[in-house]
TORKOL-871871 format. One record per atom (N, C-alpha, C, O, CB): residue number from 1; residue in one letter; atom name; x, y, z. Coordinates in Angstrom, 3 decimals. Glycine has a CB too. Layout:
<sites>
     k   r    a       east      north         up
   NUM   A   CA          X          Y          Z
...
</sites>
This chain:
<sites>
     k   r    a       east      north         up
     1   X    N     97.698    105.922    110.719
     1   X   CA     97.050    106.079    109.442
     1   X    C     97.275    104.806    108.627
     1   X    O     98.309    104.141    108.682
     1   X   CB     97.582    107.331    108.697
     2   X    N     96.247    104.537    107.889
     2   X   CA     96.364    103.285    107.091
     2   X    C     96.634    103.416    105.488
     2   X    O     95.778    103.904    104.751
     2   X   CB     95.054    102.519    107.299
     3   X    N     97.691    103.018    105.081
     3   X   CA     97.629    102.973    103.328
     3   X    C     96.432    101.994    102.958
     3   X    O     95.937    100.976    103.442
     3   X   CB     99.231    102.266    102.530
     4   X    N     96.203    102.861    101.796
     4   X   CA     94.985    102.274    100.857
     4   X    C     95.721    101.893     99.499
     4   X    O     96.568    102.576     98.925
     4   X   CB     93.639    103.513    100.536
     5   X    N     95.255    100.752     99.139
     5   X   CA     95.866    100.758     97.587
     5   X    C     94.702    100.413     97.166
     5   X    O     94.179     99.370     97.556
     5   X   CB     97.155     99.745     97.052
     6   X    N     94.065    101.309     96.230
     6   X   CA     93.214    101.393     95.349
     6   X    C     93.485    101.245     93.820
     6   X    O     94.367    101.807     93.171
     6   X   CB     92.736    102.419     95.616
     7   X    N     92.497    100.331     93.366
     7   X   CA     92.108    100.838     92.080
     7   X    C     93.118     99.376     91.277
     7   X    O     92.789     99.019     90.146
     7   X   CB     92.674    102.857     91.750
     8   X    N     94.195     98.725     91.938
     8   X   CA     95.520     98.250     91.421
     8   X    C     95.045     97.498     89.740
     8   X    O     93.855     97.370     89.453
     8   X   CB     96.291     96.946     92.748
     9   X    N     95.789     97.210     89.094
     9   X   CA     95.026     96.429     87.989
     9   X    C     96.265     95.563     87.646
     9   X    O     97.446     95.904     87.710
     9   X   CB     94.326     97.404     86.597
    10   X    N     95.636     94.121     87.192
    10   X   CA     96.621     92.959     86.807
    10   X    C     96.251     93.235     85.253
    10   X    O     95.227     93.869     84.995
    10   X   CB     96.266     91.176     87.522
    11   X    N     96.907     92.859     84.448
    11   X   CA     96.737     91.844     82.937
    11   X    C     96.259     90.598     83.152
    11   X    O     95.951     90.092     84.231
    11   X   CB     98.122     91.498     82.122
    12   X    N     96.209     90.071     81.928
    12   X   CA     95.299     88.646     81.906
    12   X    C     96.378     87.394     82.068
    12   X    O     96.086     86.200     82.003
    12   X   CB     94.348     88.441     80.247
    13   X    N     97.722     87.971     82.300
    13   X   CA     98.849     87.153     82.836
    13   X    C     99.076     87.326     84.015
    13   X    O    100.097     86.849     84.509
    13   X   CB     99.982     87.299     82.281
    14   X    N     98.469     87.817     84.521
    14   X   CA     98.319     88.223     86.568
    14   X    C     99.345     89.042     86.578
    14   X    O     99.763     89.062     87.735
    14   X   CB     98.653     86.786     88.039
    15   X    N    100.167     89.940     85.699
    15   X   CA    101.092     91.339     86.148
    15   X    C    100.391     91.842     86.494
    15   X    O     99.304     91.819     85.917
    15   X   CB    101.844     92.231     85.373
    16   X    N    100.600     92.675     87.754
    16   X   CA    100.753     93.783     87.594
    16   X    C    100.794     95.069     86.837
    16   X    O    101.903     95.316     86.363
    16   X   CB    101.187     93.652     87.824
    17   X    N     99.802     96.004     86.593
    17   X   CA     99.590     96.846     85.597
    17   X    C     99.824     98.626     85.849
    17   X    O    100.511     99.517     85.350
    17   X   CB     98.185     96.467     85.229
    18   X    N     98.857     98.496     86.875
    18   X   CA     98.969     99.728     88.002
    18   X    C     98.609     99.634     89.120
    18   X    O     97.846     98.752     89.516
    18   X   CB     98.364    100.788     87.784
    19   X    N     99.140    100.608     89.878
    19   X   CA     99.147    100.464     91.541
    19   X    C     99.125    102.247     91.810
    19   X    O     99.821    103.150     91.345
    19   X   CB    100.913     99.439     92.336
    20   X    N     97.745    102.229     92.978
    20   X   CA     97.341    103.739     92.793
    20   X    C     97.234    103.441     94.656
    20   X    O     96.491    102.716     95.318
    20   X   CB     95.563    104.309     91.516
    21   X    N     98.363    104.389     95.041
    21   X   CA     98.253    104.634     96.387
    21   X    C     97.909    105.491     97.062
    21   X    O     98.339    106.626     96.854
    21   X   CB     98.954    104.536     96.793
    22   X    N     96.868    105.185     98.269
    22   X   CA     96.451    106.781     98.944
    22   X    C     96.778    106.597    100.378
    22   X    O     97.345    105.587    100.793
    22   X   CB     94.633    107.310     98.811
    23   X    N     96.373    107.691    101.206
    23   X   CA     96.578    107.567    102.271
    23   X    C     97.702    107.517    103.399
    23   X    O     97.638    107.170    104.578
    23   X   CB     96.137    106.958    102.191
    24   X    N     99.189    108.182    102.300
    24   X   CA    100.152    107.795    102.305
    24   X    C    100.944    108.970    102.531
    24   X    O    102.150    108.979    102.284
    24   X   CB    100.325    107.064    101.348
    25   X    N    100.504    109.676    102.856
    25   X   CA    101.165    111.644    102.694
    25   X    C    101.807    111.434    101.482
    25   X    O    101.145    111.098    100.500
    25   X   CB    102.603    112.471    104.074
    26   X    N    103.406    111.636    101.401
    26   X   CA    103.744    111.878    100.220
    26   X    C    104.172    110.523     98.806
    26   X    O    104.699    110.494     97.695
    26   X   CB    104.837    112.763    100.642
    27   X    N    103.639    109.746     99.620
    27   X   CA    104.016    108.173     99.151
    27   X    C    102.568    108.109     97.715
    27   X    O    102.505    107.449     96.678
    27   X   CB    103.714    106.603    101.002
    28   X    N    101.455    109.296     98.441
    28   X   CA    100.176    108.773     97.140
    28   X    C    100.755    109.177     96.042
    28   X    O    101.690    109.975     96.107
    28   X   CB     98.494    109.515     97.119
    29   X    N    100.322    108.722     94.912
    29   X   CA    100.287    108.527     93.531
    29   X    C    100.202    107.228     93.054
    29   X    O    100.450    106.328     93.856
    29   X   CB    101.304    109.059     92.988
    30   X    N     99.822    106.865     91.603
    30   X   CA    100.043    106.402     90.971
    30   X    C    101.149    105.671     90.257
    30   X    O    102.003    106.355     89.693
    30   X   CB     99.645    106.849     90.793
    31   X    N    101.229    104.351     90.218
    31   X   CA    102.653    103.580     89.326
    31   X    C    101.868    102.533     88.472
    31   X    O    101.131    101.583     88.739
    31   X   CB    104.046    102.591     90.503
    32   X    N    102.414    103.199     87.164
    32   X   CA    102.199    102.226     85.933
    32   X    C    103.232    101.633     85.696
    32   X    O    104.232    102.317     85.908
    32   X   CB    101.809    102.765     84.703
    33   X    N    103.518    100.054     85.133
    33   X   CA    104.045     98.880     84.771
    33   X    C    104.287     98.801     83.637
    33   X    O    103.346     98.431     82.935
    33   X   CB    103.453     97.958     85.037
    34   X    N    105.737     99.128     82.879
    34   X   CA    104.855     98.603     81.355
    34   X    C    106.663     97.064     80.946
    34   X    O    107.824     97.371     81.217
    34   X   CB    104.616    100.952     79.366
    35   X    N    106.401     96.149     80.536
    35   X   CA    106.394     94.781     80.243
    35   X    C    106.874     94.587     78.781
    35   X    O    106.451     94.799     77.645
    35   X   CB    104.998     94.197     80.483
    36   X    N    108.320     93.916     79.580
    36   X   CA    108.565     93.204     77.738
    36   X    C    108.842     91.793     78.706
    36   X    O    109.539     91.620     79.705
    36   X   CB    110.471     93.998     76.255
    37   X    N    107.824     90.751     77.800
    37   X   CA    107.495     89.457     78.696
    37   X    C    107.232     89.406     79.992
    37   X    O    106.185     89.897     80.415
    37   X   CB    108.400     88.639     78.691
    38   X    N    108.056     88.858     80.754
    38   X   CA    107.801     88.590     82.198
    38   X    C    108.139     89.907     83.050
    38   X    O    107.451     90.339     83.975
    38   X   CB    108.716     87.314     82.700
    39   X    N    109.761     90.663     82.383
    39   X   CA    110.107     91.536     83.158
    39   X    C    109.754     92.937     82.999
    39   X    O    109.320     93.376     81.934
    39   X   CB    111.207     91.402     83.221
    40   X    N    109.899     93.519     83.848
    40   X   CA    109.305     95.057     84.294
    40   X    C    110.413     95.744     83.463
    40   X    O    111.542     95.445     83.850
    40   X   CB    109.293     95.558     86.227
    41   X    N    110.357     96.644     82.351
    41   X   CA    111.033     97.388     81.772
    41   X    C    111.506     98.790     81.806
    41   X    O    112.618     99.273     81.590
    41   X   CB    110.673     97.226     81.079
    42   X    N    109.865     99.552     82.280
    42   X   CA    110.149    100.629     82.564
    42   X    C    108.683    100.445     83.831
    42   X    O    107.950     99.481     84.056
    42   X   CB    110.277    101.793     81.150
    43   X    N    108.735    101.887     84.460
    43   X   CA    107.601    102.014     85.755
    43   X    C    107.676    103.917     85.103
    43   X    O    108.608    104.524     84.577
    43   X   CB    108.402    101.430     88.105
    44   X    N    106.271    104.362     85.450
    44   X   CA    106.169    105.853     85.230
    44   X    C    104.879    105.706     85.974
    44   X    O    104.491    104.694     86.558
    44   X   CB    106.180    106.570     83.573
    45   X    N    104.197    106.996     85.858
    45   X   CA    102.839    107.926     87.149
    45   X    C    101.859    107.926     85.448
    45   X    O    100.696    108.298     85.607
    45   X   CB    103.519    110.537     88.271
    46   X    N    102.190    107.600     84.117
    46   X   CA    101.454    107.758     83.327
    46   X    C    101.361    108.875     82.885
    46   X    O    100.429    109.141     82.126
    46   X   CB    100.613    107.391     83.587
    47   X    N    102.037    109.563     83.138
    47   X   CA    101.966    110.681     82.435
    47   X    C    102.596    111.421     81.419
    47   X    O    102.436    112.509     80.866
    47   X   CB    101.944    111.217     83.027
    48   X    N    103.894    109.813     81.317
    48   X   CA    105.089    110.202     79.790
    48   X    C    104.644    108.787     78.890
    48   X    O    104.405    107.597     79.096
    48   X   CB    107.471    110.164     80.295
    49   X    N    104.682    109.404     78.173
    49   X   CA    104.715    108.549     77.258
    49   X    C    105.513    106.726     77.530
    49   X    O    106.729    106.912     77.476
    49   X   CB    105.408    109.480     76.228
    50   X    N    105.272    105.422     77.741
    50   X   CA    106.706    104.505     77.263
    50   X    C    107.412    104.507     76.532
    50   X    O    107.123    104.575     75.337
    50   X   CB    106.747    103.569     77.008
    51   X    N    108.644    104.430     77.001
    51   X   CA    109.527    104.544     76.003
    51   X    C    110.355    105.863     75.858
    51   X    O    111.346    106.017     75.144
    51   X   CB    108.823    104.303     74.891
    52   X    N    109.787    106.739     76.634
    52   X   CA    110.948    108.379     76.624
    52   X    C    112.154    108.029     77.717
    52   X    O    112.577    109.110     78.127
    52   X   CB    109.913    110.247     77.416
    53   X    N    112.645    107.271     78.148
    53   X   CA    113.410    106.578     78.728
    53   X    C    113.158    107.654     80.454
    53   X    O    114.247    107.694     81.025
    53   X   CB    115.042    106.458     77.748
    54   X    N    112.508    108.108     80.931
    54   X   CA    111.968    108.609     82.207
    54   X    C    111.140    107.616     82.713
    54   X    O    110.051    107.461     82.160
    54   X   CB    111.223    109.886     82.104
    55   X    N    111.510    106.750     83.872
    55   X   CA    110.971    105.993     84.450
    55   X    C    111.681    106.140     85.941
    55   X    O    112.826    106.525     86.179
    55   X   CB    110.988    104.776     83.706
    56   X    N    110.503    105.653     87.011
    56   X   CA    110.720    106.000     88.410
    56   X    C    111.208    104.346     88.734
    56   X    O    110.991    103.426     87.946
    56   X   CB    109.164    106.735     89.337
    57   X    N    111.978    104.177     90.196
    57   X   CA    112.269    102.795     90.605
    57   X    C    110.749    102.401     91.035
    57   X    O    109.942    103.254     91.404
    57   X   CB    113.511    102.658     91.895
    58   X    N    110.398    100.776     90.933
    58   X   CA    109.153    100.090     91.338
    58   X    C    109.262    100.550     93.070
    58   X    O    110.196    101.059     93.690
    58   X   CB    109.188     98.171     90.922
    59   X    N    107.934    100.142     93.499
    59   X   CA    108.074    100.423     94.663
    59   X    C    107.548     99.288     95.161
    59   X    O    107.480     99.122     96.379
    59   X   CB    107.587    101.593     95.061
</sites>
């Protein structure tokens, strides 16, 4: 079986924004990015708010 990464989206600084995986049995979902400057601060599926301090490790 092949992973698909669909959909991914950069910023206009080439981050990384989101990364939407399929094809993956339990690996699909969604990972949002969210950025203070260069570094990765928090990572979530988008569905909490930034900033409720619930964030998943990058993958």
């Amino acid at each position: 079986m092949k992973v698909g990464y669909d959909n991914n989206s950069d910023d206009a600084l080439g981050r990384r924004i989101k990364k939407v995986v399929t094809n993956s049995g339990d690996h699909d979902g969604t990972v949002v990015y969210y950025y203070k400057g260069h570094q990765i601060i928090e990572t979530g599926d988008g569905s909490i708010p930034p900033g409720s301090g619930c964030s998943i490790p990058p993958r």
